[in-house]
PDB file with SEQRES, HELIX, SHEET and CRYST1 records, atoms N, CA, C and O in Angstrom:
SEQRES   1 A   63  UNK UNK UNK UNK UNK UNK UNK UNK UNK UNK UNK UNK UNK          
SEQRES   2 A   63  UNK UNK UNK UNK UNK UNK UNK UNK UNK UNK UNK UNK UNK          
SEQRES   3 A   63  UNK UNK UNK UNK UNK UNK UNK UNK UNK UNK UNK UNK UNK          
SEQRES   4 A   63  UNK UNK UNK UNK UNK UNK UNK UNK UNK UNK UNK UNK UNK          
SEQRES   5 A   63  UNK UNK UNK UNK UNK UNK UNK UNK UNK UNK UNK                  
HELIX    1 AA1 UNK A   15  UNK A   33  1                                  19    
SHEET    1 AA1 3 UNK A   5  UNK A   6  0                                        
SHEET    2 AA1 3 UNK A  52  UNK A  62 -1                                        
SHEET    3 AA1 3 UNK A  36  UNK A  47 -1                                        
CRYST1    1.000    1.000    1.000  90.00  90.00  90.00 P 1           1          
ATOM      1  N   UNK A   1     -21.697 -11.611 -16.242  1.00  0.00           N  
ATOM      2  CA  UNK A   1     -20.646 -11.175 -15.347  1.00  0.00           C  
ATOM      3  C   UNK A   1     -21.003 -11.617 -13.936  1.00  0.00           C  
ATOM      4  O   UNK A   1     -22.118 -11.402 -13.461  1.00  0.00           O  
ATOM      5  N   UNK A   2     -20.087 -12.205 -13.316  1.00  0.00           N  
ATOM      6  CA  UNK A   2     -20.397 -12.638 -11.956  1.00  0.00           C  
ATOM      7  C   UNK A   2     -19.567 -11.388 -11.000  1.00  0.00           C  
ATOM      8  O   UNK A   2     -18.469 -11.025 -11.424  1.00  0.00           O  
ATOM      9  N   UNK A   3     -19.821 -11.088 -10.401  1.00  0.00           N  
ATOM     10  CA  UNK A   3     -19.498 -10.066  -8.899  1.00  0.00           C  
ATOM     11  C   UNK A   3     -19.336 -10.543  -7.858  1.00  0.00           C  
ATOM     12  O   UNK A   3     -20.154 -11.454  -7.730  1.00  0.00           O  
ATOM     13  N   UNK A   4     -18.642 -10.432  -6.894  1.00  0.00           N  
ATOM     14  CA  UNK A   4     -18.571 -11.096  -5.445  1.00  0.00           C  
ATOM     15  C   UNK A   4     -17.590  -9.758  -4.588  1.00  0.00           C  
ATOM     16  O   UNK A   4     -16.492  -9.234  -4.772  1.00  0.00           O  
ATOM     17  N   UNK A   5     -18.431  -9.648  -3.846  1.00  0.00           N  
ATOM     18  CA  UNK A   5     -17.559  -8.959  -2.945  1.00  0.00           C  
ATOM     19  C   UNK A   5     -17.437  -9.142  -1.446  1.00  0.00           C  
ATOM     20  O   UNK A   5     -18.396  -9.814  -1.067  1.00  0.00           O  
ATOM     21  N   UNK A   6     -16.797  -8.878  -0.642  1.00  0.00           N  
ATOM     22  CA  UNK A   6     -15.896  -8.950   0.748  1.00  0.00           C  
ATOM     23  C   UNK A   6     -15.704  -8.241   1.400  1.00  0.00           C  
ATOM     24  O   UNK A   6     -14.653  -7.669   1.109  1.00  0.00           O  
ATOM     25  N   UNK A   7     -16.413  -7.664   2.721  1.00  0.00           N  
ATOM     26  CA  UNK A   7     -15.633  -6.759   3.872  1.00  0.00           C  
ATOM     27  C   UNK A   7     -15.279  -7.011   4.687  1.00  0.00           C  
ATOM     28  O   UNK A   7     -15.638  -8.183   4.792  1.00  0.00           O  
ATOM     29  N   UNK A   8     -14.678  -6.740   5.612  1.00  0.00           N  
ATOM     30  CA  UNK A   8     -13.616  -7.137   7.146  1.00  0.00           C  
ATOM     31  C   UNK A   8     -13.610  -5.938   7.443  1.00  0.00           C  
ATOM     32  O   UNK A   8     -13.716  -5.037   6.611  1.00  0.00           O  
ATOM     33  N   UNK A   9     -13.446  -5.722   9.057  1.00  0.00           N  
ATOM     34  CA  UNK A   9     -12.977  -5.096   9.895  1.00  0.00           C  
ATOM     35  C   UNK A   9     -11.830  -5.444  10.221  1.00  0.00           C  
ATOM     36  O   UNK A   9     -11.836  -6.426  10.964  1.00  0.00           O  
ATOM     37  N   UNK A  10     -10.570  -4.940   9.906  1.00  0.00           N  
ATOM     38  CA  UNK A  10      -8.872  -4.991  10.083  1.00  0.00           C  
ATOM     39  C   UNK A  10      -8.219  -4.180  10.633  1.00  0.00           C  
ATOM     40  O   UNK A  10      -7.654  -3.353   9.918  1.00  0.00           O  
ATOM     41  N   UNK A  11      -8.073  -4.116  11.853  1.00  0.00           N  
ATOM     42  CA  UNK A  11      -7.104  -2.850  12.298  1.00  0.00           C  
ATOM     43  C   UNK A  11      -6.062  -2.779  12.101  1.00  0.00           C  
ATOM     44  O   UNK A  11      -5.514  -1.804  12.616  1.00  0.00           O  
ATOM     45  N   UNK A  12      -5.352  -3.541  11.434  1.00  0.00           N  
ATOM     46  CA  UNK A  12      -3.860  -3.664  10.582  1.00  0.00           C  
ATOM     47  C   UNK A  12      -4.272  -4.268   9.449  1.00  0.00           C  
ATOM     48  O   UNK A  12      -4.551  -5.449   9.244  1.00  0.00           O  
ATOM     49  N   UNK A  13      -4.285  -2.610   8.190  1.00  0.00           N  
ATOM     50  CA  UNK A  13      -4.951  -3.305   7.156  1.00  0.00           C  
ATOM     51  C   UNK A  13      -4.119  -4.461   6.446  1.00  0.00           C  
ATOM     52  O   UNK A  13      -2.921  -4.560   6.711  1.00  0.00           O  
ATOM     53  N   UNK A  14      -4.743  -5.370   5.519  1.00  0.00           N  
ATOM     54  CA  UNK A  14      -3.958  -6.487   4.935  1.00  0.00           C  
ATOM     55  C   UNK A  14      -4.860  -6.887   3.510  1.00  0.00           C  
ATOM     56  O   UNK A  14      -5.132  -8.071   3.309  1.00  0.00           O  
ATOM     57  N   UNK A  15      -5.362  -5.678   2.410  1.00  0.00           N  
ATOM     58  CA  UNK A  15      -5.780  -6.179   1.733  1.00  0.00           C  
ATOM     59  C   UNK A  15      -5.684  -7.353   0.418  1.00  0.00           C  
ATOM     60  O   UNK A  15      -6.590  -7.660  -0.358  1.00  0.00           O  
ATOM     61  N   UNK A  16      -3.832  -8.045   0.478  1.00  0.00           N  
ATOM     62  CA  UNK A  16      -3.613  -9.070  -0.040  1.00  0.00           C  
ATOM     63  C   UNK A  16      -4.443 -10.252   0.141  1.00  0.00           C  
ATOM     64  O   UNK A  16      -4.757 -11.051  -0.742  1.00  0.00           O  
ATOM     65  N   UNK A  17      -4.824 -10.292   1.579  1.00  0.00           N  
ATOM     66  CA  UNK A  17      -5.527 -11.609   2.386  1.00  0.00           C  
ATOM     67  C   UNK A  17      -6.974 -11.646   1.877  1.00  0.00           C  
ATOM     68  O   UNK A  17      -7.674 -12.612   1.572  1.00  0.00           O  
ATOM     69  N   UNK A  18      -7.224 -10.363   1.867  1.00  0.00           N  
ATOM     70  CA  UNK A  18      -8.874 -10.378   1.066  1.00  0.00           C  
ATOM     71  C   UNK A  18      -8.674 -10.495   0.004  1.00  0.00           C  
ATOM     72  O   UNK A  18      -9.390 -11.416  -0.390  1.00  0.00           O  
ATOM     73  N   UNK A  19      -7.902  -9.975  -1.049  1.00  0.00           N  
ATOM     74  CA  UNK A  19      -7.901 -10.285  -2.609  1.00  0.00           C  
ATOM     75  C   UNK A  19      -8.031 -12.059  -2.740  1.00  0.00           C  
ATOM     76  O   UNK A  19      -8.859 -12.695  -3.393  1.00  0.00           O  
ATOM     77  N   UNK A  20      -6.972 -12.548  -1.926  1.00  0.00           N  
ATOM     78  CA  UNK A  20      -7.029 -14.076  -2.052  1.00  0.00           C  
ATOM     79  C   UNK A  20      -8.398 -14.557  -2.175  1.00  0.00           C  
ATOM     80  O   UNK A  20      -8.991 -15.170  -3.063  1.00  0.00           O  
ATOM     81  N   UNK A  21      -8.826 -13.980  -0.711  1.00  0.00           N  
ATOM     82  CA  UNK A  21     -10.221 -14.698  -0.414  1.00  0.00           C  
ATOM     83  C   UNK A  21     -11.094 -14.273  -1.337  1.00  0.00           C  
ATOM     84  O   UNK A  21     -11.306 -15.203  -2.115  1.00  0.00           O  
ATOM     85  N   UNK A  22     -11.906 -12.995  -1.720  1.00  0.00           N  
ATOM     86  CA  UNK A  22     -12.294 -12.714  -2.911  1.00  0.00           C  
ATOM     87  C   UNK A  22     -12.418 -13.682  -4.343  1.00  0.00           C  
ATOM     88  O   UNK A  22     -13.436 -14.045  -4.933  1.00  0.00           O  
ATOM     89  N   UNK A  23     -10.951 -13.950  -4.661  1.00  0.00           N  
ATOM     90  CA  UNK A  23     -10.989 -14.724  -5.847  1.00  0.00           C  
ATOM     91  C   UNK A  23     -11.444 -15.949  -5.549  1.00  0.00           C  
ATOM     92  O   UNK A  23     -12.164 -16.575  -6.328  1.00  0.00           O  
ATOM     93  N   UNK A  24     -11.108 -16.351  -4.527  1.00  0.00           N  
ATOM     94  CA  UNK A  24     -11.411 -17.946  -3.867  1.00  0.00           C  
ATOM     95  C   UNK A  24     -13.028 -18.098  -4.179  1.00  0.00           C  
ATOM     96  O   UNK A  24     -13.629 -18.901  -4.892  1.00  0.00           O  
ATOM     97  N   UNK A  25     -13.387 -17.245  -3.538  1.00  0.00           N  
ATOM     98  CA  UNK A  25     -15.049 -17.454  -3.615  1.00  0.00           C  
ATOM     99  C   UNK A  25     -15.473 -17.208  -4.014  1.00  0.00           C  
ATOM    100  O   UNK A  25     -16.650 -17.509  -3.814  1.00  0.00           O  
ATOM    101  N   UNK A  26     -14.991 -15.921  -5.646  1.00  0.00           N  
ATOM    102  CA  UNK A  26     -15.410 -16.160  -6.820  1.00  0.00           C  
ATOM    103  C   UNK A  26     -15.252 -17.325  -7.511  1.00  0.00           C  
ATOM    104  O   UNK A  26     -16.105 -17.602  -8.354  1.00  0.00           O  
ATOM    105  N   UNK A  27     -14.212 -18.164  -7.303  1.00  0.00           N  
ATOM    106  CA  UNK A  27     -14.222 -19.515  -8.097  1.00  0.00           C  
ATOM    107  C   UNK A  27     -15.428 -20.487  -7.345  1.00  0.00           C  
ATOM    108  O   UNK A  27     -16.343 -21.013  -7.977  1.00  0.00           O  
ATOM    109  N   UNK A  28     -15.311 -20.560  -6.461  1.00  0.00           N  
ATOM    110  CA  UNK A  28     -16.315 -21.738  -5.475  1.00  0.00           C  
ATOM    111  C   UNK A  28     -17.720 -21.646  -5.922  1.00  0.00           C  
ATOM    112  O   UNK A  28     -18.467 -22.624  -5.941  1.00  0.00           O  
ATOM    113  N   UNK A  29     -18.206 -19.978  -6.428  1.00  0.00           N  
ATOM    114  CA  UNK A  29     -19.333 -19.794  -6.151  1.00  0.00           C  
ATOM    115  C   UNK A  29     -19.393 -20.275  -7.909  1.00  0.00           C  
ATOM    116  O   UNK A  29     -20.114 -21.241  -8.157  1.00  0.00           O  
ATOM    117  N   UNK A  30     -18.856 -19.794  -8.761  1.00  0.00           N  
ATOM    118  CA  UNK A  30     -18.690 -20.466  -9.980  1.00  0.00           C  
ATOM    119  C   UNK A  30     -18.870 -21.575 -10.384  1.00  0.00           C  
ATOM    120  O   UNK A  30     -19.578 -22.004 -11.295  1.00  0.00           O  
ATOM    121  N   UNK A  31     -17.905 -22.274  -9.364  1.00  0.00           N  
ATOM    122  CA  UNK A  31     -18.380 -23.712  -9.504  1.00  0.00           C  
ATOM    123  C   UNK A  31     -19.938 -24.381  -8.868  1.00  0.00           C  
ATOM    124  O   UNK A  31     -20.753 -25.131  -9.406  1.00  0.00           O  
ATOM    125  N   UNK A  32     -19.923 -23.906  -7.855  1.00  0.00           N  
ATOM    126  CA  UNK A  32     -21.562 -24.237  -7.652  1.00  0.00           C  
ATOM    127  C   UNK A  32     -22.630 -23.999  -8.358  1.00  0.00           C  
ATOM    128  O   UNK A  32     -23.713 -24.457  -7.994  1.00  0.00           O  
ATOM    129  N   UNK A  33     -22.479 -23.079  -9.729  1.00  0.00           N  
ATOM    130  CA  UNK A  33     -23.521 -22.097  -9.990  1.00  0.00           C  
ATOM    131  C   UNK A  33     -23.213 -23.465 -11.683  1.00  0.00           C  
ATOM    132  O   UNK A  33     -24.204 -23.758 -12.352  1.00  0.00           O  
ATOM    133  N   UNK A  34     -22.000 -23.986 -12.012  1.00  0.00           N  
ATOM    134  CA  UNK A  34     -21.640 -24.443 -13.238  1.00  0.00           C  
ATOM    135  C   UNK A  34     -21.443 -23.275 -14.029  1.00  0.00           C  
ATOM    136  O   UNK A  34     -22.121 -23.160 -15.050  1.00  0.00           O  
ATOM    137  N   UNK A  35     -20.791 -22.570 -13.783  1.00  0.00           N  
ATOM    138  CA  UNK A  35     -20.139 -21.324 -14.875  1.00  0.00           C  
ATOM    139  C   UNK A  35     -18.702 -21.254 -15.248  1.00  0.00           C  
ATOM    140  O   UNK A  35     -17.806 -21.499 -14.440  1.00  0.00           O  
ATOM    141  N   UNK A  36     -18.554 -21.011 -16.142  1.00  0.00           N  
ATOM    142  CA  UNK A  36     -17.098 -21.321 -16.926  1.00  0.00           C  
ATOM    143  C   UNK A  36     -16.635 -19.420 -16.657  1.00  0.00           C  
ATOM    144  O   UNK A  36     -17.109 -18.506 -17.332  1.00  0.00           O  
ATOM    145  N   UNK A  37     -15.629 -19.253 -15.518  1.00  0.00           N  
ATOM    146  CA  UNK A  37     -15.273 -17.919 -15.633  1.00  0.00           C  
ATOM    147  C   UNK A  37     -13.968 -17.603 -16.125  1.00  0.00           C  
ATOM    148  O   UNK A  37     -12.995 -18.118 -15.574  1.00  0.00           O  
ATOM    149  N   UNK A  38     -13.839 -16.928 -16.962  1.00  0.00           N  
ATOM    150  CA  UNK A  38     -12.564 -15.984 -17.703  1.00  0.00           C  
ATOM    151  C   UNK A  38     -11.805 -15.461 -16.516  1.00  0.00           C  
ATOM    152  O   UNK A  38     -11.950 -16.115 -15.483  1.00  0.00           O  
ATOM    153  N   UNK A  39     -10.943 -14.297 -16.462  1.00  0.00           N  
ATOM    154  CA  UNK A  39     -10.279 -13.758 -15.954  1.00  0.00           C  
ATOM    155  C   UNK A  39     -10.973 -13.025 -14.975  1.00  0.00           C  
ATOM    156  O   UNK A  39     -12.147 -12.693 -15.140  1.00  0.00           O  
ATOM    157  N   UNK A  40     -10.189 -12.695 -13.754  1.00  0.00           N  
ATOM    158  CA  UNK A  40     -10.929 -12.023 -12.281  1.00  0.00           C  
ATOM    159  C   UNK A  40     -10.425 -10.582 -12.254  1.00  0.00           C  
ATOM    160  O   UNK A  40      -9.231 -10.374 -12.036  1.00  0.00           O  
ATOM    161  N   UNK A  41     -11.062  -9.830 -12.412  1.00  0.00           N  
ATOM    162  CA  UNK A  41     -10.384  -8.397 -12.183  1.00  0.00           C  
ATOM    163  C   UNK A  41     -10.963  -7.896 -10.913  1.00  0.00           C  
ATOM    164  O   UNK A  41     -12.081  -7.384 -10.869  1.00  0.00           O  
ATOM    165  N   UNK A  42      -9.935  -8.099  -9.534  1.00  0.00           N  
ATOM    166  CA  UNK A  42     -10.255  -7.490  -8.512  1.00  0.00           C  
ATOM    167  C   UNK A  42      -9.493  -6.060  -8.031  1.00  0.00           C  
ATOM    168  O   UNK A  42      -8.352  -5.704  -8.328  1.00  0.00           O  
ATOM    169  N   UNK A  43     -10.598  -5.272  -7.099  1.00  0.00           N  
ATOM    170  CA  UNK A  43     -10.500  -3.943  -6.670  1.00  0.00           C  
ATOM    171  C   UNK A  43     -10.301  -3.894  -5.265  1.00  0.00           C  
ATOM    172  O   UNK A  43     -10.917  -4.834  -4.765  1.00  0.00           O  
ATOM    173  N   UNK A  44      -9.659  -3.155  -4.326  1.00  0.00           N  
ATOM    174  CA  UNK A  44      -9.995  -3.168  -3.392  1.00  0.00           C  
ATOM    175  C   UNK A  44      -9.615  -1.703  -2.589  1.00  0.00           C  
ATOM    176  O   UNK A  44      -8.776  -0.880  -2.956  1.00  0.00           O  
ATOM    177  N   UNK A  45     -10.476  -1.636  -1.404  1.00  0.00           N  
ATOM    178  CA  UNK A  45     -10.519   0.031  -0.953  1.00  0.00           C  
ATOM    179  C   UNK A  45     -10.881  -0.634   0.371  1.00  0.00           C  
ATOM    180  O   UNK A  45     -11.409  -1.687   0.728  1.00  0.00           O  
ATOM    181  N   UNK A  46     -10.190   0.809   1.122  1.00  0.00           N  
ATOM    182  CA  UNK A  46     -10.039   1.046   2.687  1.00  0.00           C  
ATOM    183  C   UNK A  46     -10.987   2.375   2.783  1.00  0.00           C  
ATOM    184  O   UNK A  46     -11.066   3.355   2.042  1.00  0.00           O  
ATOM    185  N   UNK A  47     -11.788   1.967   4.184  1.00  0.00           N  
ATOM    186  CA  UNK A  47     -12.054   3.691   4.682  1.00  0.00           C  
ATOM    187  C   UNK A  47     -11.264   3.319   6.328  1.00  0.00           C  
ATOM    188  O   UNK A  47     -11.468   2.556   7.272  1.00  0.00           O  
ATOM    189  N   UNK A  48     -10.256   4.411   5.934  1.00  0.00           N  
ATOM    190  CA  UNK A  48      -9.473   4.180   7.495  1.00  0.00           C  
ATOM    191  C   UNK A  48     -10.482   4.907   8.601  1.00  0.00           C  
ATOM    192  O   UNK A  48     -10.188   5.084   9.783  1.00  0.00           O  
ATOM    193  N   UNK A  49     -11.139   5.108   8.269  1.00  0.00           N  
ATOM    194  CA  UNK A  49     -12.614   5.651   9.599  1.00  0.00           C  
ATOM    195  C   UNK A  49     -12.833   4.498  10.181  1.00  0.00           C  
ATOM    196  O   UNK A  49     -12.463   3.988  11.238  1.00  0.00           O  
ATOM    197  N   UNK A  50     -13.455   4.199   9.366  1.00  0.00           N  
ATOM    198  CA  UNK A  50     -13.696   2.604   9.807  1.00  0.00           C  
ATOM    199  C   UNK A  50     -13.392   1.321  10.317  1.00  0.00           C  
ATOM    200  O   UNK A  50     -13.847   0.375  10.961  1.00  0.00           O  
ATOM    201  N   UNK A  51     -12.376   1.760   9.702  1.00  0.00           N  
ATOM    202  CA  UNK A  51     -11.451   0.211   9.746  1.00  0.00           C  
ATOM    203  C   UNK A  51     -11.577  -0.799   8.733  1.00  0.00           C  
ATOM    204  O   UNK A  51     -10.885  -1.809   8.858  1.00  0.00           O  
ATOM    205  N   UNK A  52     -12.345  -0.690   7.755  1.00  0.00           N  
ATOM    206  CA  UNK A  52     -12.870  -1.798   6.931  1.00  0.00           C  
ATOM    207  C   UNK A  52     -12.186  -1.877   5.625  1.00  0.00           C  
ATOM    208  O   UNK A  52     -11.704  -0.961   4.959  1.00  0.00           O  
ATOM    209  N   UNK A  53     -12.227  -2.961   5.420  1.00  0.00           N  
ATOM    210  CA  UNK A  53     -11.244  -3.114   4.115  1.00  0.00           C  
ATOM    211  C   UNK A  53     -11.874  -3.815   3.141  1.00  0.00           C  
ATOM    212  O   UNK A  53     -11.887  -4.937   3.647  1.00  0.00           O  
ATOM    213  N   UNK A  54     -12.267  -3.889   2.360  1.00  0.00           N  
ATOM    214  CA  UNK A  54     -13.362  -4.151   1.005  1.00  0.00           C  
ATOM    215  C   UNK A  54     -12.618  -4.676  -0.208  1.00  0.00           C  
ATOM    216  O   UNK A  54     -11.610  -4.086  -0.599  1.00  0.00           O  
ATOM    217  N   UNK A  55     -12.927  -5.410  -0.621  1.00  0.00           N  
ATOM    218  CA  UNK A  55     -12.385  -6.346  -1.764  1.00  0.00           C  
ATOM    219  C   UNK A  55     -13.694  -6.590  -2.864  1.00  0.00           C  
ATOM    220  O   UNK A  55     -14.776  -6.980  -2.424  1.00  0.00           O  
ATOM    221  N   UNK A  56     -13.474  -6.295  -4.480  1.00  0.00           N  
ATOM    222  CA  UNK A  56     -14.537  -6.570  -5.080  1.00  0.00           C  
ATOM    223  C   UNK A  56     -14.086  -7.628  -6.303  1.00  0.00           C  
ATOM    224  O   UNK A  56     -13.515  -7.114  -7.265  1.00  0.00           O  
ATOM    225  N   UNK A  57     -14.266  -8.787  -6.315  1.00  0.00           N  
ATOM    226  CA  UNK A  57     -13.906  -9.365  -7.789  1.00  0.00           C  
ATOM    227  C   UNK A  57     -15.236  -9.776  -9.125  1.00  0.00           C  
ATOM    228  O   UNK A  57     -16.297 -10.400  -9.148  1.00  0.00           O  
ATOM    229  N   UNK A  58     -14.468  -9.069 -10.015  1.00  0.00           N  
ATOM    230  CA  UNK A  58     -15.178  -9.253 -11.465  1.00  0.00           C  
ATOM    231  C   UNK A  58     -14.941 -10.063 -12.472  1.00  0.00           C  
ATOM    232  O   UNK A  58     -14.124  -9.605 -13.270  1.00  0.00           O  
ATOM    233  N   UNK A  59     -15.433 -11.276 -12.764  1.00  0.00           N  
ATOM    234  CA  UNK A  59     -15.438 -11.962 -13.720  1.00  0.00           C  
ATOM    235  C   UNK A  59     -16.487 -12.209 -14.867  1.00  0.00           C  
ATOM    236  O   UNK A  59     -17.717 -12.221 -14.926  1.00  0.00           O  
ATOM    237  N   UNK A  60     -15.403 -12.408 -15.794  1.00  0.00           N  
ATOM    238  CA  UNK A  60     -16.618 -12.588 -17.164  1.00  0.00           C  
ATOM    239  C   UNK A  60     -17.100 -13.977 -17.004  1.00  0.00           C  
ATOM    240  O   UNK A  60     -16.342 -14.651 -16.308  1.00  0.00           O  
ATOM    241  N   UNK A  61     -18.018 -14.525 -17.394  1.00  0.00           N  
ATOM    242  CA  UNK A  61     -18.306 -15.333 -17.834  1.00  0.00           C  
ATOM    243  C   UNK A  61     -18.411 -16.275 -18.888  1.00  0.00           C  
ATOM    244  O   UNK A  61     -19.544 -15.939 -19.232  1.00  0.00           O  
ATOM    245  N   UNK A  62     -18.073 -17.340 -19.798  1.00  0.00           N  
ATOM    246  CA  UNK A  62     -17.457 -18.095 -20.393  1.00  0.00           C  
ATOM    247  C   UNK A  62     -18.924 -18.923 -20.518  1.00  0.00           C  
ATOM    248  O   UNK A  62     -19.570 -19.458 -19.618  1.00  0.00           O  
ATOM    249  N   UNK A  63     -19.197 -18.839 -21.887  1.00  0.00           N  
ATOM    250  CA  UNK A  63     -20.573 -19.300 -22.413  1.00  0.00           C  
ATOM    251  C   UNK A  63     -19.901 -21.135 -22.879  1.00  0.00           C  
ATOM    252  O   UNK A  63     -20.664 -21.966 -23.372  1.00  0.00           O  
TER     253      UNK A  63                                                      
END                                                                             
């Protein structure tokens, strides 16, 4: 299973823009690594304290 995750500081949250990016650099890093990945199941969460907006993507891996 490969993992990649993403935080930003956003004061107008926009967690579509991180999901993108997330998957993006789950594929990139995939490809650098030579791994064949399945499907991306990404998560993502706000702490409005903060401001931060968090993106996590999960992929299987493909033997």
């Amino acid at each position: 299973m490969l993992i990649v995750q993403l935080q930003r500081y956003q004061f107008w949250p926009n967690s579509g823009v991180l999901m993108l990016e997330v998957r993006q650099k789950a594929k990139q890093i995939a490809k650098e690594k030579g791994l064949k990945i399945g499907s991306i199941n990404i998560s993502t969460e706000r702490n409005p304290t903060l401001g931060v907006t968090s993106a996590i993507a999960m992929c299987e891996v493909e033997e």
